[in-house]
PyMOL CGO cylinders between C-alpha atoms (Angstrom):
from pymol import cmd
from pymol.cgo import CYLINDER

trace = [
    CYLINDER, 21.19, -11.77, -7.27, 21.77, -8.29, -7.88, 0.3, 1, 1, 1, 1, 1, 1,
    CYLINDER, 21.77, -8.29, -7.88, 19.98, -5.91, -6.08, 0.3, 1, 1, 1, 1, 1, 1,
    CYLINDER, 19.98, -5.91, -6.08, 19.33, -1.96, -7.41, 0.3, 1, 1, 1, 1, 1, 1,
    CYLINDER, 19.33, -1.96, -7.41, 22.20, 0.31, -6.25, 0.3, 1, 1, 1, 1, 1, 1,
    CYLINDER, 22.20, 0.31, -6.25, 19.89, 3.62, -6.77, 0.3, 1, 1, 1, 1, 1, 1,
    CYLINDER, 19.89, 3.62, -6.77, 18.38, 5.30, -4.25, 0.3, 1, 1, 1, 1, 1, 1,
    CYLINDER, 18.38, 5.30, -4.25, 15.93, 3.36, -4.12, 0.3, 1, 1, 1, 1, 1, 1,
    CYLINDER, 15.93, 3.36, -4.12, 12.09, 3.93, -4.49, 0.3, 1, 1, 1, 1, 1, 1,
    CYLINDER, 12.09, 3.93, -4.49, 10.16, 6.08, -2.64, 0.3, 1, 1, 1, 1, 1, 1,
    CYLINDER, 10.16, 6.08, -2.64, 6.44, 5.35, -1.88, 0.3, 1, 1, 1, 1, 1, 1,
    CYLINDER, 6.44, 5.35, -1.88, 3.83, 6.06, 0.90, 0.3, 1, 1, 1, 1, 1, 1,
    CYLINDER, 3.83, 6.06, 0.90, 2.77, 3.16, 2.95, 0.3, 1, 1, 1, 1, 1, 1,
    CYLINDER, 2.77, 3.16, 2.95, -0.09, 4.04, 5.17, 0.3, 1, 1, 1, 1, 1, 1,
    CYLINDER, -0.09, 4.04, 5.17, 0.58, 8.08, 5.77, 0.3, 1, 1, 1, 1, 1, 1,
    CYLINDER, 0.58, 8.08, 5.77, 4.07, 7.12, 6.07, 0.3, 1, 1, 1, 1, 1, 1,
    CYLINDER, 4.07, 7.12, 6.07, 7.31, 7.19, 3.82, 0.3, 1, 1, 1, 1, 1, 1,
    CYLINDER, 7.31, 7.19, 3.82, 8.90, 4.12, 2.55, 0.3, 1, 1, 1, 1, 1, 1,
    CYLINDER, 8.90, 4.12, 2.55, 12.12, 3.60, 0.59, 0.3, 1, 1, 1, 1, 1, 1,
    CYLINDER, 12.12, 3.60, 0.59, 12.15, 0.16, -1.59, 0.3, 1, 1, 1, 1, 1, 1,
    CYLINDER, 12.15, 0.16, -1.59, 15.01, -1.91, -3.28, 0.3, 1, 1, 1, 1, 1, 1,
    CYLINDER, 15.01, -1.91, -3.28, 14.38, -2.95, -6.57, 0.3, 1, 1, 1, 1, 1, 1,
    CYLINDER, 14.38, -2.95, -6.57, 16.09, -6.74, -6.24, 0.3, 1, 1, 1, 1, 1, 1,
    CYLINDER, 16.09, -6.74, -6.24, 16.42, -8.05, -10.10, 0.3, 1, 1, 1, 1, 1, 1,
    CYLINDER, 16.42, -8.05, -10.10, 16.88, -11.76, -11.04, 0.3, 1, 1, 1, 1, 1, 1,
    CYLINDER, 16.88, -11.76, -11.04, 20.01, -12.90, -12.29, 0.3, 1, 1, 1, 1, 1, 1,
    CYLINDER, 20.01, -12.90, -12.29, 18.53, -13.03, -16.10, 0.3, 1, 1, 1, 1, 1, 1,
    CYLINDER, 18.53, -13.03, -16.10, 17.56, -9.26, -16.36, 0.3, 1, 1, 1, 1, 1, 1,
    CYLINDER, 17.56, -9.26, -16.36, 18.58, -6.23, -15.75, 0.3, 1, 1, 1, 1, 1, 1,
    CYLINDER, 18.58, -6.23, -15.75, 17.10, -3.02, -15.28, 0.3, 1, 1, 1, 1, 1, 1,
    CYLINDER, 17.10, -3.02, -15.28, 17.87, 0.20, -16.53, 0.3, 1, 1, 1, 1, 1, 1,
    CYLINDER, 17.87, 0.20, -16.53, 17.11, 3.68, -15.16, 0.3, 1, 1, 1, 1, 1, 1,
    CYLINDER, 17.11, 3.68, -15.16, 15.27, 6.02, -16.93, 0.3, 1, 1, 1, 1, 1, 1,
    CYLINDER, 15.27, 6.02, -16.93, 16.38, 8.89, -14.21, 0.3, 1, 1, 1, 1, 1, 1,
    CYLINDER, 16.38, 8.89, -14.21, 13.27, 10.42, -12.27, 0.3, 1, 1, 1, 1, 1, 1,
    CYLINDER, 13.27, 10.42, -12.27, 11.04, 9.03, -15.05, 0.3, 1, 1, 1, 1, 1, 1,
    CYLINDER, 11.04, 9.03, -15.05, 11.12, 4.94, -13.96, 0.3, 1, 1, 1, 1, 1, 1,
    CYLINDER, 11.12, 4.94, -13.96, 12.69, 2.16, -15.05, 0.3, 1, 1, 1, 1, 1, 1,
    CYLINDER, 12.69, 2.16, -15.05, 12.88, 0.01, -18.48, 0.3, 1, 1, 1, 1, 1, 1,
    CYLINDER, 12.88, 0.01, -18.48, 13.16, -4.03, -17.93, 0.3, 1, 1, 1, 1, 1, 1,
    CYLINDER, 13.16, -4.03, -17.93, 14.39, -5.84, -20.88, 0.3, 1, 1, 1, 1, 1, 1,
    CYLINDER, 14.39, -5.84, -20.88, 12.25, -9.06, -22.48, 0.3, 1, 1, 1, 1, 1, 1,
    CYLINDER, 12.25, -9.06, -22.48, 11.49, -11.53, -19.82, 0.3, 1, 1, 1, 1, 1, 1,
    CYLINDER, 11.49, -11.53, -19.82, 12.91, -9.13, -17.02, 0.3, 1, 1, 1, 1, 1, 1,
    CYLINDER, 12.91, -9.13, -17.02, 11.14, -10.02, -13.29, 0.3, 1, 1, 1, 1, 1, 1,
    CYLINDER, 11.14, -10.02, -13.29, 11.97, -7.91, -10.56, 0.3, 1, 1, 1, 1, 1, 1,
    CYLINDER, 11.97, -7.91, -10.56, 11.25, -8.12, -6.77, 0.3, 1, 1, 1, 1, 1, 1,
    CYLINDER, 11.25, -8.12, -6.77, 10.96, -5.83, -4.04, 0.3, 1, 1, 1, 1, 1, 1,
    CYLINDER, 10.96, -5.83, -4.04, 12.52, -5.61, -1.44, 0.3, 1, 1, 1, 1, 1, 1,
    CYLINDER, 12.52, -5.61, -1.44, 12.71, -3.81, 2.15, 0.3, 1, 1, 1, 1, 1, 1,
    CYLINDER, 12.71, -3.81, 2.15, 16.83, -3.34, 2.13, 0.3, 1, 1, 1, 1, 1, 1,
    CYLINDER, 16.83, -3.34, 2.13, 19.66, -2.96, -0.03, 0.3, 1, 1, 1, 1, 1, 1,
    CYLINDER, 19.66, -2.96, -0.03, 20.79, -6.54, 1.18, 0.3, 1, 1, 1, 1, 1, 1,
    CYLINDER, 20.79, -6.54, 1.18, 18.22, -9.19, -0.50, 0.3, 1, 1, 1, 1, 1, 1,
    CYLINDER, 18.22, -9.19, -0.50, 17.41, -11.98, 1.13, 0.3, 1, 1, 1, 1, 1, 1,
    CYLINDER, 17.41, -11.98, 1.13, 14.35, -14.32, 1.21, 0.3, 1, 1, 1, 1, 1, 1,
    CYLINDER, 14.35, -14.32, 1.21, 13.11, -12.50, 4.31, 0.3, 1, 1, 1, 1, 1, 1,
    CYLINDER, 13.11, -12.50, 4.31, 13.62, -9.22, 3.23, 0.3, 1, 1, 1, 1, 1, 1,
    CYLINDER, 13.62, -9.22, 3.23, 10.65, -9.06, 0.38, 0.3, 1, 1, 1, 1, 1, 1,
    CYLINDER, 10.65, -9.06, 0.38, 8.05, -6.32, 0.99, 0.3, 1, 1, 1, 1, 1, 1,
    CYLINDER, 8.05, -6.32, 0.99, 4.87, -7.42, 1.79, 0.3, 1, 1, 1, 1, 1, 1,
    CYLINDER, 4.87, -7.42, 1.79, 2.23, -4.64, 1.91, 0.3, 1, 1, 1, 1, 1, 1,
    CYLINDER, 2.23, -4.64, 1.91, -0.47, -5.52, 3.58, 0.3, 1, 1, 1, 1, 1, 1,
    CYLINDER, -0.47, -5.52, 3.58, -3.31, -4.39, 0.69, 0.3, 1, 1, 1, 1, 1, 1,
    CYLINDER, -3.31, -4.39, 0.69, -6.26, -5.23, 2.37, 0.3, 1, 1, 1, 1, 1, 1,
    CYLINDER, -6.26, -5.23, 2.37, -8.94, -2.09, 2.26, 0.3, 1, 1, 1, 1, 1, 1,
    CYLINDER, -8.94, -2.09, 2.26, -6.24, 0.03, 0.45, 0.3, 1, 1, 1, 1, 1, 1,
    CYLINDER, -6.24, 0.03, 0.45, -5.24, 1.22, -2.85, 0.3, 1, 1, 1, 1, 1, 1,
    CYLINDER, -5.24, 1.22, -2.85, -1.76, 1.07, -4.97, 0.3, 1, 1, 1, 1, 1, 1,
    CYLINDER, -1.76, 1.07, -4.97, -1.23, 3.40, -7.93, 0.3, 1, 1, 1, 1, 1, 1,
    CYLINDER, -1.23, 3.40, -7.93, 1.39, 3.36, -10.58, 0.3, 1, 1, 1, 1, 1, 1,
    CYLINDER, 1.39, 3.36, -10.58, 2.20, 4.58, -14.51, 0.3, 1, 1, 1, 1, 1, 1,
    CYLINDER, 2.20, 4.58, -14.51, 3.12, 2.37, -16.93, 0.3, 1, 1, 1, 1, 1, 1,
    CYLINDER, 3.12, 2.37, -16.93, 3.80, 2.62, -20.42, 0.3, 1, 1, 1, 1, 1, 1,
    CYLINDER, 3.80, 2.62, -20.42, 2.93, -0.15, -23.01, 0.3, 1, 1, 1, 1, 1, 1,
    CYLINDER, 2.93, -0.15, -23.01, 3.65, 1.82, -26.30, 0.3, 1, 1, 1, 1, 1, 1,
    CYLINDER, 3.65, 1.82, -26.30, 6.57, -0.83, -27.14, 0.3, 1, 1, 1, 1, 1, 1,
    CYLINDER, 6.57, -0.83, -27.14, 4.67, -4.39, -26.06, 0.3, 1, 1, 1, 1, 1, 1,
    CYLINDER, 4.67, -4.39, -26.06, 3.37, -5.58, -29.01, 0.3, 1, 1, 1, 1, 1, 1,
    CYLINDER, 3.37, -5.58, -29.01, 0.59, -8.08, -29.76, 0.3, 1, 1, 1, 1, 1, 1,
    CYLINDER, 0.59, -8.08, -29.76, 2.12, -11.33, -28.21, 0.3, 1, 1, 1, 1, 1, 1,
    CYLINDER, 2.12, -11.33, -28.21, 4.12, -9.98, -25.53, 0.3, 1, 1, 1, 1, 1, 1,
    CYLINDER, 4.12, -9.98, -25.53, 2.65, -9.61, -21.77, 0.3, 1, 1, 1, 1, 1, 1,
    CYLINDER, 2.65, -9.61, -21.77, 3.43, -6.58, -19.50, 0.3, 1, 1, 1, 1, 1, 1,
    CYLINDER, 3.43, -6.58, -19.50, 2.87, -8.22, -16.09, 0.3, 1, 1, 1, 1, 1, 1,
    CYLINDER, 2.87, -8.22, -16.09, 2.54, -6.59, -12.47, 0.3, 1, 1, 1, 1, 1, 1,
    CYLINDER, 2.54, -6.59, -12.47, 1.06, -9.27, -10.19, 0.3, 1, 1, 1, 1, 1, 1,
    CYLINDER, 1.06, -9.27, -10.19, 1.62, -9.80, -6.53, 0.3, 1, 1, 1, 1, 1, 1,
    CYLINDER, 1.62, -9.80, -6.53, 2.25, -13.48, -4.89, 0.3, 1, 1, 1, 1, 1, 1,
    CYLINDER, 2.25, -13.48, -4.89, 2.84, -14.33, -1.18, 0.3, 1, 1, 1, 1, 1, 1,
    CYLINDER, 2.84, -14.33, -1.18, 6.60, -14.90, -1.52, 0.3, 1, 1, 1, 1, 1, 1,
    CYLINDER, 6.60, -14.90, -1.52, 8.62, -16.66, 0.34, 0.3, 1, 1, 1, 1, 1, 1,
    CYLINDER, 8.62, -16.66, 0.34, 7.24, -20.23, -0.53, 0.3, 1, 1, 1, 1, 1, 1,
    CYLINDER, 7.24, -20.23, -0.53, 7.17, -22.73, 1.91, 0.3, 1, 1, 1, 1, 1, 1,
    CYLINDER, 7.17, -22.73, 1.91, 7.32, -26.44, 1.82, 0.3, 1, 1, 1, 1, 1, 1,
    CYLINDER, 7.32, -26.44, 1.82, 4.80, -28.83, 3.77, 0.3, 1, 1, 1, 1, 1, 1,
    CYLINDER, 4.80, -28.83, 3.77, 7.02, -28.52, 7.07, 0.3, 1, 1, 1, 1, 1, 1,
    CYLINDER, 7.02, -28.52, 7.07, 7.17, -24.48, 6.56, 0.3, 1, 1, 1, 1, 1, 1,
    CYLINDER, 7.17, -24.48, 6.56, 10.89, -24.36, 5.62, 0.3, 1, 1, 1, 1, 1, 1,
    CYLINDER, 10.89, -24.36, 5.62, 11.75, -22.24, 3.05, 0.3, 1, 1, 1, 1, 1, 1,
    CYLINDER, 11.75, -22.24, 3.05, 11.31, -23.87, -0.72, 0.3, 1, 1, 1, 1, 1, 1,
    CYLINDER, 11.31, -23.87, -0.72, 14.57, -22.72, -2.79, 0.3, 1, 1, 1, 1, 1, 1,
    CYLINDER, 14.57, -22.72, -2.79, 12.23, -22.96, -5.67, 0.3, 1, 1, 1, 1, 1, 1,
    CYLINDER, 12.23, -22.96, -5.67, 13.97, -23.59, -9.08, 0.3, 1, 1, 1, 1, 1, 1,
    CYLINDER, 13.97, -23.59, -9.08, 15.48, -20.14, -9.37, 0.3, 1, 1, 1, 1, 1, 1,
    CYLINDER, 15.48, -20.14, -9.37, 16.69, -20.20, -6.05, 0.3, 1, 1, 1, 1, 1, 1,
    CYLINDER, 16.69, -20.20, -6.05, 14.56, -17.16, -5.13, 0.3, 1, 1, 1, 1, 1, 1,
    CYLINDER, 14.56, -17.16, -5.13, 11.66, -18.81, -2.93, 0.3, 1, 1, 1, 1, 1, 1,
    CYLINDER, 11.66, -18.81, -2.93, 9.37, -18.11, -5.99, 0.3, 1, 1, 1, 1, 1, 1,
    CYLINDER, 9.37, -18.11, -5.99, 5.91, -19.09, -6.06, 0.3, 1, 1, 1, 1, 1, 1,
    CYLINDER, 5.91, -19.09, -6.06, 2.64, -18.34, -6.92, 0.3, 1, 1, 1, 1, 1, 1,
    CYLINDER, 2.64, -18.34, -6.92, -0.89, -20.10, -8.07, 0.3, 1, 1, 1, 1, 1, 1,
    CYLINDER, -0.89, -20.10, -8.07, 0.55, -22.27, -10.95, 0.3, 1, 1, 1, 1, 1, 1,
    CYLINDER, 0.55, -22.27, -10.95, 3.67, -23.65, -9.39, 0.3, 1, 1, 1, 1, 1, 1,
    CYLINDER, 3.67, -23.65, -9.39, 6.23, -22.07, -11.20, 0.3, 1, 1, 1, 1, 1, 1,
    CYLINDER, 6.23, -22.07, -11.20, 9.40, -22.87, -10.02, 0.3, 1, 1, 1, 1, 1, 1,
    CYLINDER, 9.40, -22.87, -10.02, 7.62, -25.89, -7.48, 0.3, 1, 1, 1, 1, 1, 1,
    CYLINDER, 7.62, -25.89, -7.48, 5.78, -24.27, -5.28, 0.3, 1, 1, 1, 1, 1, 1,
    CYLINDER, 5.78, -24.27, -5.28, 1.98, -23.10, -5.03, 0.3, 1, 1, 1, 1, 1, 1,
    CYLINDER, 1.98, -23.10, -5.03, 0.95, -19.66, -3.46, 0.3, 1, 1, 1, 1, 1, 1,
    CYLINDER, 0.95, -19.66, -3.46, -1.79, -17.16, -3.19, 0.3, 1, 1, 1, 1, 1, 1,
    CYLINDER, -1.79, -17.16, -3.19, -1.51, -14.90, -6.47, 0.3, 1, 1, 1, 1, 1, 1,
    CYLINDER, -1.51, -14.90, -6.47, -3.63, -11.72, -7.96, 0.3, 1, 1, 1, 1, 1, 1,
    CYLINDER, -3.63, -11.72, -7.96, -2.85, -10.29, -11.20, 0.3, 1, 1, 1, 1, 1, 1,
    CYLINDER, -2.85, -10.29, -11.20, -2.97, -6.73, -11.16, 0.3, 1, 1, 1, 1, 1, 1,
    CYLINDER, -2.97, -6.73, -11.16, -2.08, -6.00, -14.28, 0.3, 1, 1, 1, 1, 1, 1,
    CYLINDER, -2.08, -6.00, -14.28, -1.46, -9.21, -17.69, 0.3, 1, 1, 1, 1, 1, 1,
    CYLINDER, -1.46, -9.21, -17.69, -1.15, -6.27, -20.64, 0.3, 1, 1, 1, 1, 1, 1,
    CYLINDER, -1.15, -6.27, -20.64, -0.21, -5.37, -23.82, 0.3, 1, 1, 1, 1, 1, 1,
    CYLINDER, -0.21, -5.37, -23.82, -0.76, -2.11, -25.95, 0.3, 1, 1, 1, 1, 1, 1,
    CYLINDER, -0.76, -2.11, -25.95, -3.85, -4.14, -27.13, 0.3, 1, 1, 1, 1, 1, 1,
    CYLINDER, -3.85, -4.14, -27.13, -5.22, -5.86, -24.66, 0.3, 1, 1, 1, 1, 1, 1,
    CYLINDER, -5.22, -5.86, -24.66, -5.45, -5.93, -20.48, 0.3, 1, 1, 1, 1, 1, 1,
    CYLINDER, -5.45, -5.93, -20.48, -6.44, -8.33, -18.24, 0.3, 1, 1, 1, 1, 1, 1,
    CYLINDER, -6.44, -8.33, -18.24, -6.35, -8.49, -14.18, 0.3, 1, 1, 1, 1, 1, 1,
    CYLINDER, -6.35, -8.49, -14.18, -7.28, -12.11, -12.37, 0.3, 1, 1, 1, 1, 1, 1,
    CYLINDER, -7.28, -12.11, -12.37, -7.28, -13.64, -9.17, 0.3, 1, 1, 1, 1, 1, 1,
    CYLINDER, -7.28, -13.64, -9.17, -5.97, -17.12, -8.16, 0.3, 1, 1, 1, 1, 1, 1,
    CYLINDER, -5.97, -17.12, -8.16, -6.99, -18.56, -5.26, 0.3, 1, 1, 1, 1, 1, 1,
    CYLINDER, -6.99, -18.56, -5.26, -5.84, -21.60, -3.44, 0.3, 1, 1, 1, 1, 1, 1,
    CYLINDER, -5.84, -21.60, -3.44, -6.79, -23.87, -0.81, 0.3, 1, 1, 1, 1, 1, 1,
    CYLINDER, -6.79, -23.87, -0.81, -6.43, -23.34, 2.86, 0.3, 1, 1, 1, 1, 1, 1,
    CYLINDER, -6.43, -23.34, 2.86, -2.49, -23.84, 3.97, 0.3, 1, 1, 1, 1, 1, 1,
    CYLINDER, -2.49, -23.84, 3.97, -1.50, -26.04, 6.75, 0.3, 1, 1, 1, 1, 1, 1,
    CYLINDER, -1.50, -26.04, 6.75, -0.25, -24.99, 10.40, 0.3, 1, 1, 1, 1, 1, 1,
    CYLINDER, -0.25, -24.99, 10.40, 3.27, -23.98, 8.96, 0.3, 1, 1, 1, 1, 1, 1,
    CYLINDER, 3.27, -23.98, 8.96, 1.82, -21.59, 5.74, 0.3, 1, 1, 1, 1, 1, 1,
    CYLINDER, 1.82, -21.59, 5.74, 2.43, -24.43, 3.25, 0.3, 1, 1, 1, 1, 1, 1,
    CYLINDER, 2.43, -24.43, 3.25, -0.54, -24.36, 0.19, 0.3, 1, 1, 1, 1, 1, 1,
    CYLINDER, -0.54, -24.36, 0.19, -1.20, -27.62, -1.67, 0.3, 1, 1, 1, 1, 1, 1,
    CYLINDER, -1.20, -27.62, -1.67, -3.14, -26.47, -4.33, 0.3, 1, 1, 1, 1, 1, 1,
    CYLINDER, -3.14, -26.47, -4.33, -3.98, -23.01, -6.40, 0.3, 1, 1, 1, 1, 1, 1,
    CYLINDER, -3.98, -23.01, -6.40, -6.37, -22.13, -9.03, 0.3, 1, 1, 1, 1, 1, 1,
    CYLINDER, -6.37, -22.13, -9.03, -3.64, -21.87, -11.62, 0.3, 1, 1, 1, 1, 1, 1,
    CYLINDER, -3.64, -21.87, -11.62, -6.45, -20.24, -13.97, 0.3, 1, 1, 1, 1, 1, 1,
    CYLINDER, -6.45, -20.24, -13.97, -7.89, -17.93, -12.12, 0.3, 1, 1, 1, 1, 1, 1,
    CYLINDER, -7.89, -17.93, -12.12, -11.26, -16.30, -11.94, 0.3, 1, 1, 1, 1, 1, 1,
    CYLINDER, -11.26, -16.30, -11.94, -13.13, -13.17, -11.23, 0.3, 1, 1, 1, 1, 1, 1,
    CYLINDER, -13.13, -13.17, -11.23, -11.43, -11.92, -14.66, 0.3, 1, 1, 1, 1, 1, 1,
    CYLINDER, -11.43, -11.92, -14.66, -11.40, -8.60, -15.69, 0.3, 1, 1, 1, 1, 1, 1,
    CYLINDER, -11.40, -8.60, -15.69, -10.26, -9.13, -19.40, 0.3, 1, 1, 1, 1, 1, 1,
    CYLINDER, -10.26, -9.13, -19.40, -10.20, -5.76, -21.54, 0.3, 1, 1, 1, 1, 1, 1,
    CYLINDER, -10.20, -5.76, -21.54, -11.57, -7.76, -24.62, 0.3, 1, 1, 1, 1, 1, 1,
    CYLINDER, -11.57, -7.76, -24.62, -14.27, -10.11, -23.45, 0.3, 1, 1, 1, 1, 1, 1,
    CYLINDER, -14.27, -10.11, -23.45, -15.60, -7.32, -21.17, 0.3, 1, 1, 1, 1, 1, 1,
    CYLINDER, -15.60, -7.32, -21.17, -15.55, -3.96, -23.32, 0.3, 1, 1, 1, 1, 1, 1,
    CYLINDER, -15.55, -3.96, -23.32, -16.68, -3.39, -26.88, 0.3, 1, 1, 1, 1, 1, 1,
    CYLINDER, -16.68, -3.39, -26.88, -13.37, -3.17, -29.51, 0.3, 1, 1, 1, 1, 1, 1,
    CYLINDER, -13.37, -3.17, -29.51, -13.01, 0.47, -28.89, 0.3, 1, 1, 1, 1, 1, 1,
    CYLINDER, -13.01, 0.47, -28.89, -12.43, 0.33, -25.28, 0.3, 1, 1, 1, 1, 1, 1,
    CYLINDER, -12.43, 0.33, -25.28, -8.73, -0.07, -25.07, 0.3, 1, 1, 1, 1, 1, 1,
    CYLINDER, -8.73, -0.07, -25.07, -5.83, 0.15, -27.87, 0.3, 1, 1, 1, 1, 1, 1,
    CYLINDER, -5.83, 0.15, -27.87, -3.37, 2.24, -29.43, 0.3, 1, 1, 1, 1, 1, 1,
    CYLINDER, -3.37, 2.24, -29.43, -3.84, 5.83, -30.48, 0.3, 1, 1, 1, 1, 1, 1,
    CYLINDER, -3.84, 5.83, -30.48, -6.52, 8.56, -29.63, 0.3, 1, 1, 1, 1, 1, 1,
    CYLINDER, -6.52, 8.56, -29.63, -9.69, 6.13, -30.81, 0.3, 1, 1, 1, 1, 1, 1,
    CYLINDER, -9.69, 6.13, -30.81, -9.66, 4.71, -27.91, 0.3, 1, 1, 1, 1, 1, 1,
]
cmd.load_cgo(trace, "trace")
């Protein structure tokens, strides 16, 4: 695990000020683009985090509810095929007895599909492309008295999907749309 040895990020969190830790997986890396944001390479995944010192109980988790999140991204380079992805899940996962599940990359991953062995609550803010965009919720069945979820709707619903919902000229590359 390597976790980001800038400054870190600064952000507002309810009136207040908030420094985060960008905390990249061991098959990425991330490179600074100085005041202007970060680039991830192809198939990059990063986490958040509330220190410098990653750990399974240091991811942030904002509680969203009734609020609002902003960012800028730029999809100029993501071709047809490829999938920009900002999506929030309820990290760490937990097995039945509400122990922490390693997962498969030894991160606690989860979210509504299993990935990596274990389900948890997941909304997709953002599934894009310079072509297309698409936001979805998952949701999953009640957990048990120690947080552990048995089941997710690894499909989704409640889709907002850029082509099915807006006519051809709604979204794209260059000033047309």
């Amino acid at each position: 695990m390597y976790t980001d040895p800038y400054e870190g990020i600064q952000v507002t969190m309810d009136g207040q000020p908030l420094t985060l830790y960008l905390a990249e997986t061991h098959w990425s890396e991330i490179e600074t683009l100085g005041s202007d944001g970060y680039n991830m390479g192809h198939n990059g995944r990063v986490y958040l985090s509330t220190t410098t010192d990653w750990s399974k109980d240091t991811y942030f988790k904002p509680n969203l509810l009734g609020g609002s999140m902003e960012y800028d991204v730029n999809l100029s380079t993501v071709s047809c095929g490829c999938n920009a992805a900002l999506y929030t899940v309820s990290m760490p996962g937990v097995n039945w007895d509400g122990s922490p599940n390693v997962s498969s990359d030894g991160l606690h991953y989860c979210d509504a599909a299993a990935v990596g062995g274990n389900f948890c609550p997941e909304f997709d803010i953002m599934e894009a492309n310079q072509y297309a965009w698409r936001a979805t919720s998952h949701s999953c069945d009640g957990p048990n008295e120690n947080g552990y979820y048995g089941s997710c709707d690894s499909n989704g619903s409640c889709h907002v999907d850029i082509i099915q919902d807006k006519p051809e000229t709604a979204y794209g590359p260059g000033t047309q749309y």
